[in-house]
Backbone and ligand atoms as CSV (ligand in chain L), in Angstrom:
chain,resi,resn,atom,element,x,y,z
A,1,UNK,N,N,10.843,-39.564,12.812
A,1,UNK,CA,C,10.376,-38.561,13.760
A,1,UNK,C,C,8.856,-38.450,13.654
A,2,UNK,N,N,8.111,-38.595,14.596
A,2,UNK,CA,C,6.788,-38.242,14.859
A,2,UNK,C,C,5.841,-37.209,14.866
A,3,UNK,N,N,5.290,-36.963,13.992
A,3,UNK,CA,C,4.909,-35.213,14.352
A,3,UNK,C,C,3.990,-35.088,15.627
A,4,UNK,N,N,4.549,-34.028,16.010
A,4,UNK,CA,C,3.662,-33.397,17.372
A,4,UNK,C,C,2.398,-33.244,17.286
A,5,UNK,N,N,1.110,-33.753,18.223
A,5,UNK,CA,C,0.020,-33.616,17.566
A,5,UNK,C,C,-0.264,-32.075,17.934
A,6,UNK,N,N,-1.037,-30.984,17.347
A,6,UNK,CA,C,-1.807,-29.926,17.656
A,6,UNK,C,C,-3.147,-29.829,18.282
A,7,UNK,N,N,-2.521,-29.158,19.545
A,7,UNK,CA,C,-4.460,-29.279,20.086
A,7,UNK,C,C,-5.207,-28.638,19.895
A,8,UNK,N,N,-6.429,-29.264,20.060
A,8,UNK,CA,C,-7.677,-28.562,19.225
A,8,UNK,C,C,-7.743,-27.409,20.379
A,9,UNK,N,N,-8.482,-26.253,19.631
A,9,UNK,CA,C,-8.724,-25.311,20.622
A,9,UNK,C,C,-9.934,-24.807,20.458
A,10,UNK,N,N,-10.287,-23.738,21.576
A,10,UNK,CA,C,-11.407,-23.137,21.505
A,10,UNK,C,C,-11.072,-21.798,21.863
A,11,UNK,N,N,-11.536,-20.957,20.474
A,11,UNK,CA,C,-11.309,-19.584,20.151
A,11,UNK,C,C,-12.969,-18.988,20.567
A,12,UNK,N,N,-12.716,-18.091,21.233
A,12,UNK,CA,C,-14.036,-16.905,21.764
A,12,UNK,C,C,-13.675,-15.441,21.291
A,13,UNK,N,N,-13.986,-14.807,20.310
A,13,UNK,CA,C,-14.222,-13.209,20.439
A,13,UNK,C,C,-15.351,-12.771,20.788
A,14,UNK,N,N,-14.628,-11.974,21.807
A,14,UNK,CA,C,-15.984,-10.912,22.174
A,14,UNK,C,C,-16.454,-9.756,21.418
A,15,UNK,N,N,-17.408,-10.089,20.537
A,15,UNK,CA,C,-17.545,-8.805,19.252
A,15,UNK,C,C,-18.499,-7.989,20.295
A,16,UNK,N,N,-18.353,-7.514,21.442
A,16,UNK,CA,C,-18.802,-6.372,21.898
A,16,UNK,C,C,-17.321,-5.591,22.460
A,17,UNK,N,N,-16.741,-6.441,22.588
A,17,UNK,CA,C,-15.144,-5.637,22.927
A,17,UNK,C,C,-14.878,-5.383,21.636
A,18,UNK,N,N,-14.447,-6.190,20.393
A,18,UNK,CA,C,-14.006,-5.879,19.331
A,18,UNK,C,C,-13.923,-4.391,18.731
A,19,UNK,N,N,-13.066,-4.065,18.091
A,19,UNK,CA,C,-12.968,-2.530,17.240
A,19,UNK,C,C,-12.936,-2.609,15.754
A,20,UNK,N,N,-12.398,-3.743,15.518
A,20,UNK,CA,C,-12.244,-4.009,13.985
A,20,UNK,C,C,-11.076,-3.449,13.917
A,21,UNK,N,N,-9.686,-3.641,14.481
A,21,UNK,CA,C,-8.100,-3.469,14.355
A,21,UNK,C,C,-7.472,-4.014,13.560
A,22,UNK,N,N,-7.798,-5.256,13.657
A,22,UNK,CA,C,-7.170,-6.090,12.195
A,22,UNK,C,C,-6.260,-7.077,12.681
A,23,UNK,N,N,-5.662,-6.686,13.612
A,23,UNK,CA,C,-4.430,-7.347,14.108
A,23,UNK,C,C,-4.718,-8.816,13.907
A,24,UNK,N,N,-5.856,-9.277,14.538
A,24,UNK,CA,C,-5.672,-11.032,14.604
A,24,UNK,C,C,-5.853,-11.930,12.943
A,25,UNK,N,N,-6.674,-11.169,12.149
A,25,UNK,CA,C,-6.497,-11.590,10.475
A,25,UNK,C,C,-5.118,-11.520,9.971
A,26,UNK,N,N,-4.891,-10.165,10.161
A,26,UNK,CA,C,-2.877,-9.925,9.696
A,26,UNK,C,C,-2.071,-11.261,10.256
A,27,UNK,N,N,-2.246,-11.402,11.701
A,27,UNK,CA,C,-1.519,-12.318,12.799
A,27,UNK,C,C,-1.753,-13.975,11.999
A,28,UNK,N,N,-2.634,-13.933,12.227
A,28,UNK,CA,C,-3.268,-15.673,11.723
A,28,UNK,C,C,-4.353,-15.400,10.908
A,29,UNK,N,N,-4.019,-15.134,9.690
A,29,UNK,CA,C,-4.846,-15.214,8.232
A,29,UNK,C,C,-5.584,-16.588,8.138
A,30,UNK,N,N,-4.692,-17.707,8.138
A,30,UNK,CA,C,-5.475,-19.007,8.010
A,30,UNK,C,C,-6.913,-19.139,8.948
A,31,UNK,N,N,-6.940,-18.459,10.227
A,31,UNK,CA,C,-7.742,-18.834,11.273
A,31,UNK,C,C,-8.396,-17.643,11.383
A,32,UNK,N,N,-8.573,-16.340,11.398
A,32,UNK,CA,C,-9.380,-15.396,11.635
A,32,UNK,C,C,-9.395,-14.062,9.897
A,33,UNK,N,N,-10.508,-13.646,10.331
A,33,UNK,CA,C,-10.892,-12.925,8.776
A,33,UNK,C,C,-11.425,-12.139,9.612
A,34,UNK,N,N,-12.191,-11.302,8.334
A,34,UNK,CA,C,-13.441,-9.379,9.065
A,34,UNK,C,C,-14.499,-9.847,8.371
A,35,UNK,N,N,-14.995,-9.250,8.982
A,35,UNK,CA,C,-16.517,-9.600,8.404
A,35,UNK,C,C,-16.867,-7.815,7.576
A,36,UNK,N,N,-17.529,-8.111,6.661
A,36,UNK,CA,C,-17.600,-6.368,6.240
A,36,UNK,C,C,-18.123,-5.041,6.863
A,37,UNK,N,N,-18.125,-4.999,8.407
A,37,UNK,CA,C,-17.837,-3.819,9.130
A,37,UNK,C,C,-16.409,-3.938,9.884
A,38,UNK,N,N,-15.402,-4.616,9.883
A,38,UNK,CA,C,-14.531,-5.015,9.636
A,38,UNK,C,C,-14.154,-5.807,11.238
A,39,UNK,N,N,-15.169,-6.105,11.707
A,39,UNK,CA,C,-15.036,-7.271,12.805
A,39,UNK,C,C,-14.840,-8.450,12.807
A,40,UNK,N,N,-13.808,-8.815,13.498
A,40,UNK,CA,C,-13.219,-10.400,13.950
A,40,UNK,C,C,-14.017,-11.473,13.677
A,41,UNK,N,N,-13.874,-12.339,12.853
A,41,UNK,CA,C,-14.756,-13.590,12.968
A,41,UNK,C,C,-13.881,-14.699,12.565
A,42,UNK,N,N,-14.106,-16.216,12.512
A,42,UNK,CA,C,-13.217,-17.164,12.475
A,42,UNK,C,C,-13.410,-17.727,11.084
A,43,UNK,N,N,-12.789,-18.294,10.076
A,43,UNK,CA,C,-12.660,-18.656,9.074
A,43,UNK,C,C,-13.769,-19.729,9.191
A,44,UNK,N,N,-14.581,-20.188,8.228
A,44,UNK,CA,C,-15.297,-21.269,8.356
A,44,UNK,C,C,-14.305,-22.828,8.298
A,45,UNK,N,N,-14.698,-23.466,9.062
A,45,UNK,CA,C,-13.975,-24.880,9.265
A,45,UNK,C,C,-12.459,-24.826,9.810
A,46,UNK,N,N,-12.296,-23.422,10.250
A,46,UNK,CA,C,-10.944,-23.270,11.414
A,46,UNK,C,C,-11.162,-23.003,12.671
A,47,UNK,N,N,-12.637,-23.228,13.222
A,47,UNK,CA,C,-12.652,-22.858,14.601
A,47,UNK,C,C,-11.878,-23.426,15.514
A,48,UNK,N,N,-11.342,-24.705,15.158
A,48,UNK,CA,C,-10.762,-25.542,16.321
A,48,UNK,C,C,-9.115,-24.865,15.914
A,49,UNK,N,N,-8.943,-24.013,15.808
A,49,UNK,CA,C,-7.613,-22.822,15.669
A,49,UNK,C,C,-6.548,-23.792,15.213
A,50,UNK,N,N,-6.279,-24.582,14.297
A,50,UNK,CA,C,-5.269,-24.929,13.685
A,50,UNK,C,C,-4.053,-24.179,13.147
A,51,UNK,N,N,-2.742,-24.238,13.532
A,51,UNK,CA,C,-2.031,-23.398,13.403
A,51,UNK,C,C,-1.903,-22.670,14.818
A,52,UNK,N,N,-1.814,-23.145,16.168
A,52,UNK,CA,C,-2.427,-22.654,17.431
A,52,UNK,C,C,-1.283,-21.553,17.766
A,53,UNK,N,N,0.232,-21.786,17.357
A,53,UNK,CA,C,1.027,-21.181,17.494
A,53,UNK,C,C,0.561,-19.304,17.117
A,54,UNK,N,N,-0.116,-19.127,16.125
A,54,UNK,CA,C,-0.437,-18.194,15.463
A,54,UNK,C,C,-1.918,-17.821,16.246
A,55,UNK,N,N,-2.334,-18.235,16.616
A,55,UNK,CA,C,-3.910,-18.146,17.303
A,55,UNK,C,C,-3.131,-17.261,18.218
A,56,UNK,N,N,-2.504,-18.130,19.037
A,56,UNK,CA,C,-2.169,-17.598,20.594
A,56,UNK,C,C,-1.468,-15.917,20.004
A,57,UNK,N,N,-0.401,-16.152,19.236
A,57,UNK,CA,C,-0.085,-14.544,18.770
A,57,UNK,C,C,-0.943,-13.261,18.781
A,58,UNK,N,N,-2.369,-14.181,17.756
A,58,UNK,CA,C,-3.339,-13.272,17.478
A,58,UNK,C,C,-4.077,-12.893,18.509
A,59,UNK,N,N,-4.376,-13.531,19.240
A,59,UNK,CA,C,-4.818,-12.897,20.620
A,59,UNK,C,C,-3.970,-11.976,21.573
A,60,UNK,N,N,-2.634,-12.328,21.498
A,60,UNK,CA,C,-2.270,-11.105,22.097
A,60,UNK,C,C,-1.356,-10.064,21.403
A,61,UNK,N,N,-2.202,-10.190,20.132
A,61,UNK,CA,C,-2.231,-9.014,19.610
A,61,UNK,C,C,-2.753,-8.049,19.198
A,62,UNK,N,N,-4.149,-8.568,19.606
A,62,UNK,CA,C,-5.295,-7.955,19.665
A,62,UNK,C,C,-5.389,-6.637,20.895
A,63,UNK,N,N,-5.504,-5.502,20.534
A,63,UNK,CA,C,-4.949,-4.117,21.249
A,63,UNK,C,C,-6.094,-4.147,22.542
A,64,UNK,N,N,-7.440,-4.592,21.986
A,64,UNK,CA,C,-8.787,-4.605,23.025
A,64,UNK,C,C,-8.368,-5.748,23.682
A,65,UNK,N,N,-7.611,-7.220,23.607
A,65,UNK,CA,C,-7.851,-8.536,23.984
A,65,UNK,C,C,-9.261,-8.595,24.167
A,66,UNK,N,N,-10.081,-8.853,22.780
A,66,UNK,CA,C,-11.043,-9.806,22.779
A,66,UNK,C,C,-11.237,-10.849,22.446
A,67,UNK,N,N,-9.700,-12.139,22.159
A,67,UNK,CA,C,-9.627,-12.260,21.599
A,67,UNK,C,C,-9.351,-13.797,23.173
A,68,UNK,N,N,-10.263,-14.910,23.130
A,68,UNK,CA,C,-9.730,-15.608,23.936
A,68,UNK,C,C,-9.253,-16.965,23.867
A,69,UNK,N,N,-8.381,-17.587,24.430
A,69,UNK,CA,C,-8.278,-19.282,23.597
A,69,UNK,C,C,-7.788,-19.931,24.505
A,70,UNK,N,N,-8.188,-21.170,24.397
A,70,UNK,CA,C,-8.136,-22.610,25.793
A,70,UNK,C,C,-7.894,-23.951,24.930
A,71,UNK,N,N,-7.333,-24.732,25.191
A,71,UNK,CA,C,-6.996,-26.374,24.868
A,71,UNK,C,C,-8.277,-26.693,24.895
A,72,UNK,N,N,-9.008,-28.000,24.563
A,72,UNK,CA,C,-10.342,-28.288,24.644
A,72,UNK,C,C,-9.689,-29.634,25.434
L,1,LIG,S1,S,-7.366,-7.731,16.686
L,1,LIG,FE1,FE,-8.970,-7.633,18.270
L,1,LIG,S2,S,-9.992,-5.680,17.881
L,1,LIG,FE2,FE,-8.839,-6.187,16.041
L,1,LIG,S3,S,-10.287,-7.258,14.678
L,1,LIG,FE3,FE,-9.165,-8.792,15.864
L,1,LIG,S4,S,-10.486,-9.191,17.674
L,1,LIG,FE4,FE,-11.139,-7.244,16.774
């Protein structure tokens, strides 16, 4: 069996929408973290959202949706 490839993606937060909720770190830990006022930012060397299944979650679980993502 072949594994499915994962597509690369492209993750955008809008840290002027952002609140610092938490939801998308809780959601996809591997791919998003807080920065210490506790705003959204992307893990270093996970921008291309690996784990996309969990990306897409985290975005709509994000209560503001600032949270945006596209196939590249
Ligand atoms: S879930 Fe949305 S509001 Fe909360 S930290 Fe993540 S991007 Fe910001």
């Amino acid at each position: 069996m072949r594994p499915v490839p994962t597509p690369r993606l492209h993750i955008d937060i809008d840290t002027g929408v952002c609140i610092g909720a938490g939801q998308c770190a809780l959601t996809a830990p591997g791919v998003f973290t807080q920065d210490d006022d506790g705003f959204s930012e992307l893990l270093p060397g996970r921008e291309d959202g690996a784990g996309s299944a969990l990306v897409r979650e985290a975005a709509r679980a994000c209560p503001v949706s600032a949270i945006s993502v596209r196939e590249e």
